[in-house]
C-alpha positions in Angstrom: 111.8 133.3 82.9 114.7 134.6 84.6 112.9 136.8 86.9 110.6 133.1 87.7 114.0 131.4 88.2 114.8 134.2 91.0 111.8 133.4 93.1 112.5 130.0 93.4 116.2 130.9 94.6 114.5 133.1 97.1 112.3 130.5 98.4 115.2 128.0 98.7 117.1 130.5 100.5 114.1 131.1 102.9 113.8 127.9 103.2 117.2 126.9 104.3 117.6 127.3 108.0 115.6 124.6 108.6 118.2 122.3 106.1 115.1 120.4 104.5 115.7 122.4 100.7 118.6 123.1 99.8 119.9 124.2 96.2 123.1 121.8 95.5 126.0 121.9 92.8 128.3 119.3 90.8 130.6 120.1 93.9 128.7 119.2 96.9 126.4 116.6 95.0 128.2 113.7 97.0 127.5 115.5 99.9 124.4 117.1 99.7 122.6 114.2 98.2 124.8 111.1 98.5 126.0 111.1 101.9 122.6 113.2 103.5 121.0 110.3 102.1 122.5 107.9 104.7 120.4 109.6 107.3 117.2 109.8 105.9 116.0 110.2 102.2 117.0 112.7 100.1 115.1 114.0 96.7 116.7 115.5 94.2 115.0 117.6 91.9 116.1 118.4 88.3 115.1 121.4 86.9 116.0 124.8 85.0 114.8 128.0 84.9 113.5 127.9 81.5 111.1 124.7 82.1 107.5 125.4 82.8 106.4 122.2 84.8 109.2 122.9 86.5 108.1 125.7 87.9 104.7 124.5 89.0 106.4 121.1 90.7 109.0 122.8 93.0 106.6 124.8 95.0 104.7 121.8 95.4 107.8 119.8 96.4 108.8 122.2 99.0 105.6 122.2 100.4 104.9 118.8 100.8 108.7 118.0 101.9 107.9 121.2 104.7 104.7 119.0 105.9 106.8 115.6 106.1 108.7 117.3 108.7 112.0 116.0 108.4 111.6 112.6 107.0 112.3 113.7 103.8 115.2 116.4 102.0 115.0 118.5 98.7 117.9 119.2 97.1 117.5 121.2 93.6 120.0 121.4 91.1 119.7 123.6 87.8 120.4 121.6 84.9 122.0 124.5 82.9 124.4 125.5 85.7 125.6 121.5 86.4 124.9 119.5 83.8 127.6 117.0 84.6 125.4 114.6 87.5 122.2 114.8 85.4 123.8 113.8 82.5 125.9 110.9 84.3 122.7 109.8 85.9 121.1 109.8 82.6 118.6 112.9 82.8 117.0 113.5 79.7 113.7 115.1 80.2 112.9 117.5 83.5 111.3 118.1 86.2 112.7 115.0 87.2 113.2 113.8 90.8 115.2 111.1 91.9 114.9 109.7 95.5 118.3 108.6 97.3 118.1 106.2 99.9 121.4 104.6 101.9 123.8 106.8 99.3 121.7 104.8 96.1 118.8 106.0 93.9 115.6 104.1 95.2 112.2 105.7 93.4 111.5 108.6 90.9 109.6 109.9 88.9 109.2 112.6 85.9 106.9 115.5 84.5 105.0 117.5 86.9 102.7 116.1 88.7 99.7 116.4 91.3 100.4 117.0 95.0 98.1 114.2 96.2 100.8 111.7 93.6 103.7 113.4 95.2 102.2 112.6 98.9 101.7 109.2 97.8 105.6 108.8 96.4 107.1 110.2 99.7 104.2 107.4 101.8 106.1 105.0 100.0 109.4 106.1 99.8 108.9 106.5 103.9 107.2 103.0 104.0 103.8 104.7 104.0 100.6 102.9 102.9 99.2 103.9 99.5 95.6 103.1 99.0 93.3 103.1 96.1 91.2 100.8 94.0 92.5 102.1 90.6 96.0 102.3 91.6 95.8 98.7 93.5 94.9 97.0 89.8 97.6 99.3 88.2 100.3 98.3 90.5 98.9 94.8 89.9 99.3 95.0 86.3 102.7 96.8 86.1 104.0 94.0 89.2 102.3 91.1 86.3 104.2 92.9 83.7 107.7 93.1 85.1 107.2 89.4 86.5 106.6 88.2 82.5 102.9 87.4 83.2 101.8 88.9 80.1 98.0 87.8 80.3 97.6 88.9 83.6 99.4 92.1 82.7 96.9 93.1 79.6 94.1 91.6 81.6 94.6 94.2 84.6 95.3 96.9 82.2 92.0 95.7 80.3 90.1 96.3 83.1 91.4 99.7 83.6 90.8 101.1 80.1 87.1 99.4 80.2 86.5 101.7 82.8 88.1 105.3 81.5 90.0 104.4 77.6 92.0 107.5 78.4 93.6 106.0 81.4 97.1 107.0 80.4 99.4 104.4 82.3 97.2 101.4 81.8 97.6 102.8 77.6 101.3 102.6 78.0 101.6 99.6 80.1 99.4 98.0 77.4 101.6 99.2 75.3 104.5 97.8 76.5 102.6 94.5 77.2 102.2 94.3 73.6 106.0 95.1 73.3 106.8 92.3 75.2 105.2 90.1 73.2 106.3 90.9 70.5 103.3 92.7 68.8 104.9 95.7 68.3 102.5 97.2 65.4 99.4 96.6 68.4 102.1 98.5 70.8 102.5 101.6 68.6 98.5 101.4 67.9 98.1 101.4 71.3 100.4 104.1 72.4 99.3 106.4 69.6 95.5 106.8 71.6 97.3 108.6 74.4 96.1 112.1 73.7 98.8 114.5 72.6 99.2 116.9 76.2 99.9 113.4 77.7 102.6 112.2 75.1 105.3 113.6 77.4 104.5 111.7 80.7 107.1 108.9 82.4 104.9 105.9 81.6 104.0 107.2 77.9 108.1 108.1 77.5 108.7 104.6 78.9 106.5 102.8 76.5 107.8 104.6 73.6 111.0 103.6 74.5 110.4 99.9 74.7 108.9 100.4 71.5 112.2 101.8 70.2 114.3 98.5 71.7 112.5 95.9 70.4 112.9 97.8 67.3 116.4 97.8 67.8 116.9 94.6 68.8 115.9 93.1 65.5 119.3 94.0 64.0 121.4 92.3 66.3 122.6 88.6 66.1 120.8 85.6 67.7 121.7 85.6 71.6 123.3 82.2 71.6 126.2 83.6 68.9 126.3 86.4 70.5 127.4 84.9 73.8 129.8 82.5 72.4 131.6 85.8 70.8 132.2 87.3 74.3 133.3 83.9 75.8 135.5 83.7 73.2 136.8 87.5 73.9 135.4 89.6 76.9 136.7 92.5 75.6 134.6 92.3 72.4 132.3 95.1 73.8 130.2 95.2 70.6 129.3 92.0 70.5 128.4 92.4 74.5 126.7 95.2 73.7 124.3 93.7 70.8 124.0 90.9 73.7 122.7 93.4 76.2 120.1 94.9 73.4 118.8 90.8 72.6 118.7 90.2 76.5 116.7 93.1 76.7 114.5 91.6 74.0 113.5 88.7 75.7 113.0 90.6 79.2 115.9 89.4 80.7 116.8 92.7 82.0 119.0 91.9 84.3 121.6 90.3 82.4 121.2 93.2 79.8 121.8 95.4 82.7 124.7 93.5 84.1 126.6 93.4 80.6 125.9 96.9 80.2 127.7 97.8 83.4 130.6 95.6 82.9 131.4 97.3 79.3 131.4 100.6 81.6 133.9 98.9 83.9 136.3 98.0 81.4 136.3 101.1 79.0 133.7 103.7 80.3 134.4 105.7 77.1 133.6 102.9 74.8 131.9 104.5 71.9 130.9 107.5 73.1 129.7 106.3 76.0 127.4 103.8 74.2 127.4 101.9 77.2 126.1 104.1 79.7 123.6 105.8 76.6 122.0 102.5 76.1 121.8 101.8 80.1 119.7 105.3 80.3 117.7 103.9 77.2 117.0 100.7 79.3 116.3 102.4 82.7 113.5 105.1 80.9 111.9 102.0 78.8 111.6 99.8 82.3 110.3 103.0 84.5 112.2 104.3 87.5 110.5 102.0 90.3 111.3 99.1 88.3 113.9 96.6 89.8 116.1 96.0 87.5 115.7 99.9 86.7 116.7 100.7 90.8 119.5 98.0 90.6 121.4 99.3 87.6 121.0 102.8 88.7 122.5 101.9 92.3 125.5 99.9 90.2 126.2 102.8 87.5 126.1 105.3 90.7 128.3 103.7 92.4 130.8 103.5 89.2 130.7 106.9 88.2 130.9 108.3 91.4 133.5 105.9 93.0 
């Protein structure tokens, strides 16, 4: 493993005259990542020597970031050395990449995965056109999903599974349909046809996730008490808290989000951290390219490395 770890150090040090990889530390983070990312985007990848997709998505990476030709950075950062910035930016699972755009996370995703996905995340990180029928009706579905539009959601994602029953995001994004509405016995059902070498991929981690809230949420007051607690005292951070996980409930993500982030204002050490934790929770359960997902990142970001 070591001696795997060495070649990609060697290729990152061939590969840095040109400035498009780089390896980066907790150190120059703001710098390599933050403030590059004002001039064009910047990916950051999130791996360790130890981790075997890891080692089959770098090369890929750099190859693919090489062709782009400057439109695009890598910056890698091993996890074991600095652990500080994956674990502020709520890392729990590598490879992970995260796209920074004007100084803010934009896109990401997680696990390692084909070149021809990876050319189509930088097309649309650079404003490139993605085509395809299959992922046209999934971006349909998820866009149905996120917007509430439940039917139309499980309908799209319907269509998908009629056509291969081991399509792995539209089983997750049924999932998480069924989540949303409630039916969370259908959503575990549902989730537990993913075949097992799939169980660790984004969408499948995302579902489970949601799963995992709504479960959650069921021991936490009615939302209505729950905001007359922290009228009555905005610095009752556990009853803000319990607010965030019933918001959450009921898709209102945003205001989950947003109380989330002001108990990280007032006392970012609150319990642990239980703030930022159940933000992480949030952000993995609603997928990296979702808005409110993008949003809170950019907001925690720019708390914790104010």
């Amino acid at each position: 493993m070591l001696q795997n770890g060495g070649v990609m150090t060697a290729t990152a040090t061939a590969a840095a005259p040109d400035g498009l990889i780089k390896d980066t530390t907790t150190q120059t983070f703001v710098k390599d990542v933050i403030e590059e990312s004002k001039r064009q985007p910047v990916l950051i990848d999130f791996w360790a020597p130890w981790c075997g997709p890891c080692k089959q998505l770098t090369p890929i990476l750099e190859k693919v970031v090489k062709a782009a030709k400057g439109k695009v950075k890598l910056v890698k950062m091993n996890i074991d050395e600095h652990p500080q910035i994956p674990g502020q930016m709520g890392i729990q699972s590598i490879p992970a990449v995260i796209a920074f755009v004007n100084g803010q996370p934009a896109d990401g995703f997680m696990g390692a995965i084909p070149e021809g996905q990876i050319n189509q995340f930088l097309e649309r990180l650079t404003k490139g056109a993605v085509g395809g029928e299959e992922k046209d009706l999934l971006k349909a579905a998820d866009e149905a999903l996120a917007a509430n539009d439940f039917a139309a959601a499980a309908e799209a994602y319907g269509q998908l599974l009629a056509e291969d029953p081991a399509n792995v995001p539209a089983l997750a994004g049924m999932a998480r349909a069924y989540v949303s509405t409630g039916a969370i016995d259908q959503a575990k059902q549902t989730l537990a046809l993913v075949p097992e070498p799939k169980r660790n991929d984004a969408a499948v981690t995302a579902a489970q996730a949601a799963i995992d809230l709504a479960e959650q949420s069921k021991a936490v007051g009615p939302i209505d008490e729950l905001e007359q607690k922290v009228a009555a005292n905005p610095a009752d951070h556990k009853s803000r808290f319990d607010l965030a996980i019933a918001l959450n409930a009921k898709n209102k993500r945003q205001e989950a989000a947003d109380h989330l982030i002001e108990i990280v204002k007032r006392d970012r050490k609150w319990d642990d951290d239980a703030a930022r934790k159940q933000l992480v929770q949030f952000f993995e359960a609603w997928g990296p390219a979702d808005e409110a997902s993008i949003g809170g990142r950019k907001r925690l970001s720019s708390i914790l490395f104010a």
